[in-house]
Backbone bond lengths (Angstrom), bond angles and torsions (degrees), N, CA, C in turn:
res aa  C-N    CA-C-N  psi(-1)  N-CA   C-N-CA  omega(-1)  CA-C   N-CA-C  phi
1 X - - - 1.451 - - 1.531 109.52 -
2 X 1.492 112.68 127.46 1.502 112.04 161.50 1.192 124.66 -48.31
3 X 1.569 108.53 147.77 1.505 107.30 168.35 1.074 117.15 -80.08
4 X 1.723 128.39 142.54 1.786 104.71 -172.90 1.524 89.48 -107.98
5 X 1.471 101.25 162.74 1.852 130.62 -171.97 1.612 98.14 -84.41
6 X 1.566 97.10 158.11 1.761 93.36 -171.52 1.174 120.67 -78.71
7 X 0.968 111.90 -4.91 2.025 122.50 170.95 1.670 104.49 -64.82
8 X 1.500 117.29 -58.17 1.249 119.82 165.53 1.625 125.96 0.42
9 X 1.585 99.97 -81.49 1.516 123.39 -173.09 1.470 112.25 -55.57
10 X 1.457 113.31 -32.70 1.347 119.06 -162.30 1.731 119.41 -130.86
11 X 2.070 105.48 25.51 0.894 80.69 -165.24 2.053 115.38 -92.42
12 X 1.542 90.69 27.25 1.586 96.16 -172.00 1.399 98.88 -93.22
13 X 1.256 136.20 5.29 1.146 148.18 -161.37 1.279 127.64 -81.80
14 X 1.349 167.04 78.03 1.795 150.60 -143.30 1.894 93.22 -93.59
15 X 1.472 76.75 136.11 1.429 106.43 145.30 1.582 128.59 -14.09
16 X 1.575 124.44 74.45 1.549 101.48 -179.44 2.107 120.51 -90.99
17 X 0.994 100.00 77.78 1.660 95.34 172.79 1.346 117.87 -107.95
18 X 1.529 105.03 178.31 1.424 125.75 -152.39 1.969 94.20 -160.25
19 X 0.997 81.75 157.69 1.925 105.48 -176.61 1.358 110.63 -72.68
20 X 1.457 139.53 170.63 1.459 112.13 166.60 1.348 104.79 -105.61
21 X 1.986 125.23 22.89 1.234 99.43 143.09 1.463 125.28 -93.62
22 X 1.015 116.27 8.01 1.526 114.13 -167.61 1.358 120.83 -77.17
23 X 1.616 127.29 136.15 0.888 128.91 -142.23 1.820 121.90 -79.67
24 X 1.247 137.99 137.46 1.204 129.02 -171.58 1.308 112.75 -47.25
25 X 1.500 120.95 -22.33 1.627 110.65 -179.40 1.406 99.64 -73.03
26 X 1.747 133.76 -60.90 1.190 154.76 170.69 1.874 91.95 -16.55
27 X 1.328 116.64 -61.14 1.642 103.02 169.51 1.300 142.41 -50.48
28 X 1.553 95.44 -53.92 1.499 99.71 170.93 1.802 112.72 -68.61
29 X 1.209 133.30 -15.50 1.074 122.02 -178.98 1.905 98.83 -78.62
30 X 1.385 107.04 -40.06 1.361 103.53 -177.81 1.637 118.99 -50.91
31 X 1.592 91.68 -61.91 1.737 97.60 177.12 1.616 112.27 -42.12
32 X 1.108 98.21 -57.60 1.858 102.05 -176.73 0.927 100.76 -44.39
33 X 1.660 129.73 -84.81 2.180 124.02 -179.32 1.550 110.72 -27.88
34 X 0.986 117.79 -56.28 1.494 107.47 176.67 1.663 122.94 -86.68
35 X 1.417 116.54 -10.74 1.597 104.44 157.01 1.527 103.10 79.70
36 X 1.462 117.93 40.92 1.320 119.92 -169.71 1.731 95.18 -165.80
37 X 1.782 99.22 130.76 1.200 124.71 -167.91 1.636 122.59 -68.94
38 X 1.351 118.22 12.50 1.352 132.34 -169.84 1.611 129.95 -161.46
39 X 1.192 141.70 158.23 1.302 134.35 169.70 1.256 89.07 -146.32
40 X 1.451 84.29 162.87 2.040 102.35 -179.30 1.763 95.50 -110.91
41 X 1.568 105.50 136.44 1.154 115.22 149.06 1.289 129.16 -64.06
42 X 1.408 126.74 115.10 1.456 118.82 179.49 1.616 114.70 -140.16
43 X 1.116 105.80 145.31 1.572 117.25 -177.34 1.768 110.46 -89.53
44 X 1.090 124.90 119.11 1.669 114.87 179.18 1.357 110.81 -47.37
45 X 1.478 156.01 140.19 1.842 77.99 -2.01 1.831 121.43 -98.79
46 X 1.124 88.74 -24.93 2.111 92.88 -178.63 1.183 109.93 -147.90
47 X 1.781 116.81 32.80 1.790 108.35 175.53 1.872 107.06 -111.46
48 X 1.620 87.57 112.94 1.319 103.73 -168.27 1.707 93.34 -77.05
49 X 1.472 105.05 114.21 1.413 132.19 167.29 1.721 113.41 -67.17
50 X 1.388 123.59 -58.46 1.439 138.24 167.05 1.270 126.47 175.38
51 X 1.239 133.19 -161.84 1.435 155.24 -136.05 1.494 123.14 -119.24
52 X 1.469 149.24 107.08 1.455 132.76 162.19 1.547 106.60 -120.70
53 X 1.053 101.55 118.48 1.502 109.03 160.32 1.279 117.60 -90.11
54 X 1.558 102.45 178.47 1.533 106.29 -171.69 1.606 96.42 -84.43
55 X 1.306 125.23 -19.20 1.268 121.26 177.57 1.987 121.69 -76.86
56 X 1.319 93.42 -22.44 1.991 110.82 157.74 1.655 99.71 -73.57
57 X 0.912 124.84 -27.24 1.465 112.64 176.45 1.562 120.86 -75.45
58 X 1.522 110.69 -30.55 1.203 116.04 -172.21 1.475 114.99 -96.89
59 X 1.692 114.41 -8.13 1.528 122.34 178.49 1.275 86.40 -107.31
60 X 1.202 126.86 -76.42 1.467 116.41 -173.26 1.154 158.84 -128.77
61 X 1.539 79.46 62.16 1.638 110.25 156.65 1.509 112.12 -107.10
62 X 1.668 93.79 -74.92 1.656 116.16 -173.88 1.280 112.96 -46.41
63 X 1.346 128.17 -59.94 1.547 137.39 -169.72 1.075 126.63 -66.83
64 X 1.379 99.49 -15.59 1.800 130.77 172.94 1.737 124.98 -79.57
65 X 1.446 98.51 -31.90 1.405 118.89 171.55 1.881 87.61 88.46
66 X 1.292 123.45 36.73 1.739 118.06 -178.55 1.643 95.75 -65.96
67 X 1.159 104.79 154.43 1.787 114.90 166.88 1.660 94.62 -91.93
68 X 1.258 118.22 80.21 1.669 116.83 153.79 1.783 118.63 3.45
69 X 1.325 96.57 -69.24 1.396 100.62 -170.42 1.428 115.51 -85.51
70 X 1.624 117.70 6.78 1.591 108.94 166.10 1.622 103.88 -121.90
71 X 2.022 123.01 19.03 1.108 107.12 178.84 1.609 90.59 -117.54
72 X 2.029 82.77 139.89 2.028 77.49 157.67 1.168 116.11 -132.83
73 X 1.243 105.73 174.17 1.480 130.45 -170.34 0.945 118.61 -16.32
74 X 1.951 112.00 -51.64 1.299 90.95 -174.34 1.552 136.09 -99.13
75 X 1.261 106.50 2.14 1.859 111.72 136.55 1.124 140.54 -45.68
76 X 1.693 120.08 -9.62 0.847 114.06 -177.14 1.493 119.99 -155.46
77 X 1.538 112.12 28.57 1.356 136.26 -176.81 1.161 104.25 -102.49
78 X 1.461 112.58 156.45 1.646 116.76 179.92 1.728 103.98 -103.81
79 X 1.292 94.43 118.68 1.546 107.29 -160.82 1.818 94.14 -70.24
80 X 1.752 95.10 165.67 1.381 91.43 176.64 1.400 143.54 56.08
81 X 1.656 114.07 20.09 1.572 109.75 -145.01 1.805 101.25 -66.89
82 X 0.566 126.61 147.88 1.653 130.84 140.93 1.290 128.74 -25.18
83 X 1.678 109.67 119.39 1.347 102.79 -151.55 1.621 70.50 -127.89
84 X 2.038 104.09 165.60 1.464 111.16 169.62 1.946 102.11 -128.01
85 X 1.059 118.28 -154.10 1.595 111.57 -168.00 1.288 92.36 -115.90
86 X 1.516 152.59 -175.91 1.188 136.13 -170.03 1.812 105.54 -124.41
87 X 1.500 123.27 20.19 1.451 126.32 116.52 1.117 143.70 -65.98
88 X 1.017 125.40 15.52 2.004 144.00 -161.34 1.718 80.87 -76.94
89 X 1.294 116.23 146.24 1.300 123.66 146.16 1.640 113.99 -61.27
90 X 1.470 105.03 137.35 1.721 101.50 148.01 1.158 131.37 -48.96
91 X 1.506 122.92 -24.84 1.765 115.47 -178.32 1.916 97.00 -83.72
92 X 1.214 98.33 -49.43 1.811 104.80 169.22 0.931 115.86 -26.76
93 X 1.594 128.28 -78.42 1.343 136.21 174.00 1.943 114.91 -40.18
94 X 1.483 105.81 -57.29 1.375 116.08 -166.68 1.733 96.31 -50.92
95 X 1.627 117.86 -49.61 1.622 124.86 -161.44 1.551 91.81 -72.72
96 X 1.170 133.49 -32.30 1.468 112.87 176.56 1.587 114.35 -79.07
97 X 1.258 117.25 -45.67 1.401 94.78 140.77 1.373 156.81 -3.00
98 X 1.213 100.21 -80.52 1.481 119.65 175.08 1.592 103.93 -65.08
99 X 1.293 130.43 -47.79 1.460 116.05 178.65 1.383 118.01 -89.71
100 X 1.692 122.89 12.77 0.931 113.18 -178.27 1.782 105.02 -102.30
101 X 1.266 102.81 -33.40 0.973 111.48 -158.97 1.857 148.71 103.03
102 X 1.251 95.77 26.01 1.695 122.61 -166.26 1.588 104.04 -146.13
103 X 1.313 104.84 170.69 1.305 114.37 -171.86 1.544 109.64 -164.45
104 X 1.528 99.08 72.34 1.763 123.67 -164.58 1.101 97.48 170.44
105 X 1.440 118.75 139.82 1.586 124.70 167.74 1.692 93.24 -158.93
106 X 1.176 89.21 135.93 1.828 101.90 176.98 1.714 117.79 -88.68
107 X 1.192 118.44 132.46 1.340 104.30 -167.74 1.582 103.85 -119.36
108 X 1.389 98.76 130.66 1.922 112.61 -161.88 1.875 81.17 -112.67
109 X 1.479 91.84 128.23 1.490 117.46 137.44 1.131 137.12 -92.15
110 X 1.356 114.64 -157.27 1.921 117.67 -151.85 1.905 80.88 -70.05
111 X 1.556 111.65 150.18 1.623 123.91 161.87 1.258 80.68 72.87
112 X 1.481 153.31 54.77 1.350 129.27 144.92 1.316 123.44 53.64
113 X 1.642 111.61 39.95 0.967 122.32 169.86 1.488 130.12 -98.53
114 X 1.450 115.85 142.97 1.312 115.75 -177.37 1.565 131.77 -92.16
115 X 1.277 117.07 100.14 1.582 133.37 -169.22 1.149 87.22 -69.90
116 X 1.555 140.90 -65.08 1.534 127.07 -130.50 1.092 96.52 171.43
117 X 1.401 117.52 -155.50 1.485 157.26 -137.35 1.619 107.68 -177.17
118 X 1.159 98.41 123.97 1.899 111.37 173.29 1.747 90.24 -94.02
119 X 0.950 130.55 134.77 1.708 140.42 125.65 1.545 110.72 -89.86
120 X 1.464 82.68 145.50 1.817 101.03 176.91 1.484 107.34 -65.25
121 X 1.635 110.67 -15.83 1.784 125.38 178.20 1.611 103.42 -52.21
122 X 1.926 107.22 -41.53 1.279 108.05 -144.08 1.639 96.62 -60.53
123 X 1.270 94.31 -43.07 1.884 105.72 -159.23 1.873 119.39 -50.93
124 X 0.990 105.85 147.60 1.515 109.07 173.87 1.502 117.36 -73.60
125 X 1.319 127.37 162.60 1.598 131.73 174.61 1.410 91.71 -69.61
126 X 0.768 136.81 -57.63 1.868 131.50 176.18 1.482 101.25 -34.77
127 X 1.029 124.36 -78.12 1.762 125.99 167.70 1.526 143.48 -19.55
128 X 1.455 76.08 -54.41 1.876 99.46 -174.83 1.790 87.84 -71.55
129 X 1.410 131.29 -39.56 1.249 139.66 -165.29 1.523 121.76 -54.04
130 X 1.375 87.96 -53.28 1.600 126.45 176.16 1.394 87.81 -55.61
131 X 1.366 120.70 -80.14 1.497 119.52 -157.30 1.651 112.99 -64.96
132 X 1.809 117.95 -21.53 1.495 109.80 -174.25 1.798 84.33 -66.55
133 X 0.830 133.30 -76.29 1.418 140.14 -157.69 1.650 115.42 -47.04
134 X 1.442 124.83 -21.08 1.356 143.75 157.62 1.757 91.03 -66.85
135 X 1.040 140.87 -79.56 1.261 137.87 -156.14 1.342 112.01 -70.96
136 X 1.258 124.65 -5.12 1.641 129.41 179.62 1.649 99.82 -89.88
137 X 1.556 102.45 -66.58 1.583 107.21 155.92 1.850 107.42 -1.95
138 X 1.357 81.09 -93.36 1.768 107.44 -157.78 1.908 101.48 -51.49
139 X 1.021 143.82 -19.20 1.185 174.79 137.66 1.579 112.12 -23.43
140 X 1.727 97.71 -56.71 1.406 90.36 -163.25 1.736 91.87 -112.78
141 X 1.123 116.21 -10.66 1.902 106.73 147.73 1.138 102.31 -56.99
142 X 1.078 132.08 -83.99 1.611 129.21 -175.15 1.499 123.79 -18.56
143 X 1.297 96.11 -59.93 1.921 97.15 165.52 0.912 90.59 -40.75
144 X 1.859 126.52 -87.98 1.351 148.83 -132.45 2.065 92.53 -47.92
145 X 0.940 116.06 -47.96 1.556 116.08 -165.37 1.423 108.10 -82.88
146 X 1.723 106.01 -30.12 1.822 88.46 167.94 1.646 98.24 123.46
């Protein structure tokens, strides 16, 4: 069986963004309606500014004591996130992941366009598998080289 690319899993999916003034509550109400762990910051018309997850909400917003409804986005988005092309393998995506440290990647097509969002949700146990064992690999070269 082929491996499928991260566009695949998600390509029935729309676009969830927001401005980078819009307010951190304005997110979490978004994510919740659509049932998806992230929105992209974007400036009209298609320049993706950055990233909030629901996990930026819970370090830094909540833990922070932020007033939700007077912080926005772009105080508290991860600028610049890392984007892949929307042929990337699923184990590809998942291993950058895993050593990066996130679990969202935005996927730009031809003209810098924005298809979506990968979640680490999207991927299969076959996938995630593939990629733990890619990242153990790469891990123990690393020892091996020092």
């Amino acid at each position: 069986m082929a491996e499928r690319m991260v566009f695949q899993p998600i390509s029935q999916k729309r676009v969830v963004s927001l401005g980078p003034h819009s307010s951190v509550r304005e997110a979490a109400g978004v994510m919740t309606k659509a049932n998806c762990g992230s929105v992209l910051v974007m400036e009209p018309p298609d320049a993706l500014l950055g990233i909030v997850t629901e996990r930026d909400l819970m370090t830094r917003v909540l833990a922070k004591g932020l007033d939700p409804e007077k912080t926005q986005l772009r105080d508290i988005m991860t600028p610049n996130p890392l984007c892949v092309p929307p042929e990337t393998l699923i184990s590809d995506a998942v291993v950058i992941m895993l050593e990066r440290g996130f679990r969202h990647l935005p996927i730009i097509g031809p003209g810098s366009k924005i298809l979506g969002v990968f979640s680490v949700r999207d991927a299969l146990p076959r996938e995630i598998g593939n990629a733990m064992s890619q990242t153990e690999f790469n891990e123990q070269v690393n020892d091996a080289l020092g």
